[in-house]
N, C-alpha and C positions, 0 to 999 in steps of 0.2 A: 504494500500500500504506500501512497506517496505522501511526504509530508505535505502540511499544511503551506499552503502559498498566499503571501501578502502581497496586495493591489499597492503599487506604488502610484497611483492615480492623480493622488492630492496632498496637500500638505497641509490638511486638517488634521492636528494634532491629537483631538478626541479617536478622531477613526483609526489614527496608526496605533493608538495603544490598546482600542478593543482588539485590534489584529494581533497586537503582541501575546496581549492575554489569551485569546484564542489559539494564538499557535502555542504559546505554552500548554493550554490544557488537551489539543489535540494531537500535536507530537510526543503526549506521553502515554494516549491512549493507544496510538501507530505504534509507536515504539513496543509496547506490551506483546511478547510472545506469540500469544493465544492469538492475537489480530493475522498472522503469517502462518497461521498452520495448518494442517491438513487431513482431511481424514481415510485412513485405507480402510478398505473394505475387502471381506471376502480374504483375508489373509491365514494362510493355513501354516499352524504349528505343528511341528513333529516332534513327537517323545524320545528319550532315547530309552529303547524297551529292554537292553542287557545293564541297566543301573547308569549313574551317572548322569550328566547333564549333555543335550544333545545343543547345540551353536545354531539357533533359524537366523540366517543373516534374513532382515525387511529395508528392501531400499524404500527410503520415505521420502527423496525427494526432492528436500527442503533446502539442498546445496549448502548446509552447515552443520554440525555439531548441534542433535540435538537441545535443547533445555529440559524436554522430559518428555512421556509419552503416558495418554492415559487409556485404560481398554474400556470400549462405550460398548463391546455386545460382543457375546462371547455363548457358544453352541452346546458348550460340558461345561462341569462343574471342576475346571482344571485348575493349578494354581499355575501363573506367570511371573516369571524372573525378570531382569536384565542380567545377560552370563556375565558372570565373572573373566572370560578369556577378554584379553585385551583387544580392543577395538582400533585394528591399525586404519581403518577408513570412517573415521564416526561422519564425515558428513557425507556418506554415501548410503552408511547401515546402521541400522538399530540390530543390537545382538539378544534374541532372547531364548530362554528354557522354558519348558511347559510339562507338566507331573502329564498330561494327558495329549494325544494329539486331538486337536479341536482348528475350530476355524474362530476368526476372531474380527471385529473394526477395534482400528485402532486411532486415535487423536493423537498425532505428534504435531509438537511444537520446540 
């Protein structure tokens, strides 16, 4: 989303400072995570069924390092991780583990 933009139009000094004030309160609403993020859908987790944690790389996207991810709907009663293995691509993949394989939407931002 693009920052706010100020009308350089006039040099009425009242209307430059609603601008200012305004772009302060709406580039911090832009700036907020959650305004740039994304939701996948229809994303399939797999177990790992001989013990251990199984690595779902999810590309999300978002061309950054996530800030976090939340699950909106989810097909089992599984539990979801982020792995523990180290994430040599985070702005490419979300890394995660799942006790069950299920299908999932996911909110990353």
């Amino acid at each position: 989303m693009k920052k706010f933009k100020r009308i350089n139009i006039t040099e009425d000094k009242d209307l430059k400072r609603v601008q200012d004030n305004a772009a302060v309160c709406f580039d911090n609403i832009i700036d907020h995570p959650f305004i740039n993020g994304a939701v996948l859908t229809n994303v399939a987790l797999v177990a790992n069924k001989y013990g251990g944690a199984y690595d779902n790389p999810i590309a999300h996207g978002l061309g950054k390092a996530l800030s976090g991810w939340i699950i909106t709907e989810i097909n089992k009663s599984a539990r979801i991780w982020q792995s523990a293995t180290i994430n040599q691509t985070p702005e490419l993949y979300l890394l995660l583990n799942t006790t069950l394989d299920c299908t999932v939407n996911i909110f990353v931002f």
